[in-house]
C-alpha positions in Angstrom: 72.4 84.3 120.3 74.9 83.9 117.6 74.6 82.3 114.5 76.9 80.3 112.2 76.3 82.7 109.9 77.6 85.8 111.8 80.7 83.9 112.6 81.5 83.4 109.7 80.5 86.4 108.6 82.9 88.5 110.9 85.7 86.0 110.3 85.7 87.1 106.1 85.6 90.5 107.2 88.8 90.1 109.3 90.4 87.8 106.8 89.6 90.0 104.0 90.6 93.0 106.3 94.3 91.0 106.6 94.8 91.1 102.7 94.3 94.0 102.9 96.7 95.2 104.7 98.9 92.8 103.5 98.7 94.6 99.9 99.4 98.2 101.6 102.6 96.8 103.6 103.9 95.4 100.5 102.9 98.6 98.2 104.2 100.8 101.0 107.6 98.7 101.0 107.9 99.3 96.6 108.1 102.9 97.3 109.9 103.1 99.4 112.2 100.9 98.3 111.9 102.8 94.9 113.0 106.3 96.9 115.6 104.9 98.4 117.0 104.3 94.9 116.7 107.3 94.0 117.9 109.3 96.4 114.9 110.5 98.1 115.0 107.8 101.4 117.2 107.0 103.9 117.1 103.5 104.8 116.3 100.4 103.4 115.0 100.1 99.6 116.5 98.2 96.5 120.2 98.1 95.4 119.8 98.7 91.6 116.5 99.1 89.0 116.6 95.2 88.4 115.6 94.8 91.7 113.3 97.1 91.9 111.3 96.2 89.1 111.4 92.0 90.4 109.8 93.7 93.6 107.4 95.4 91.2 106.1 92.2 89.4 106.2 90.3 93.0 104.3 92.9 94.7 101.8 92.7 91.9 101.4 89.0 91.8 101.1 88.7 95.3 98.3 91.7 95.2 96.4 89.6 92.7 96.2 86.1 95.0 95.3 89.0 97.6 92.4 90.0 95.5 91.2 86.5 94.4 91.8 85.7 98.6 89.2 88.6 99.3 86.6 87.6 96.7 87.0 83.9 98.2 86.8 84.6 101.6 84.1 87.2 101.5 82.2 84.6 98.7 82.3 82.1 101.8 81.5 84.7 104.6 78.9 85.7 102.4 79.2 89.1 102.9 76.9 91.0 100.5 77.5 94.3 98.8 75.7 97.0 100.1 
């Protein structure tokens, strides 16, 4: 039988798991938006260094509410560290 605990166990592991990947998508889009500026991409990316470097600080703030987002969920899950 499952418990509460499991549940909610497995749900903070695929929540935390989300932010995650969440962080990587939005990393992975920086660079390449930041070789696409210069020169080194093909598609997509950032039209000037201004913009680049607002999708720098956003990317970083958003990875930081990611980070607190993991510690919360997996605080509630309580998943341990092993």
């Amino acid at each position: 039988m499952v418990t509460i605990k499991e549940v909610k166990s497995t749900i903070a592991v695929a929540i935390a798991g989300a932010f995650g990947f969440i962080i990587a998508l939005i990393w992975k889009d920086i660079i390449i938006g930041a070789m696409k500026l210069y020169g080194l991409w093909q598609e997509g990316g950032f039209n000037d260094e201004t913009a680049l470097i607002i999708g720098i600080v956003v990317a970083i703030v958003i990875t930081i509410v990611a980070v607190f987002g993991i510690l919360f969920i997996t605080k509630w899950g309580g998943i341990e560290k092993k």
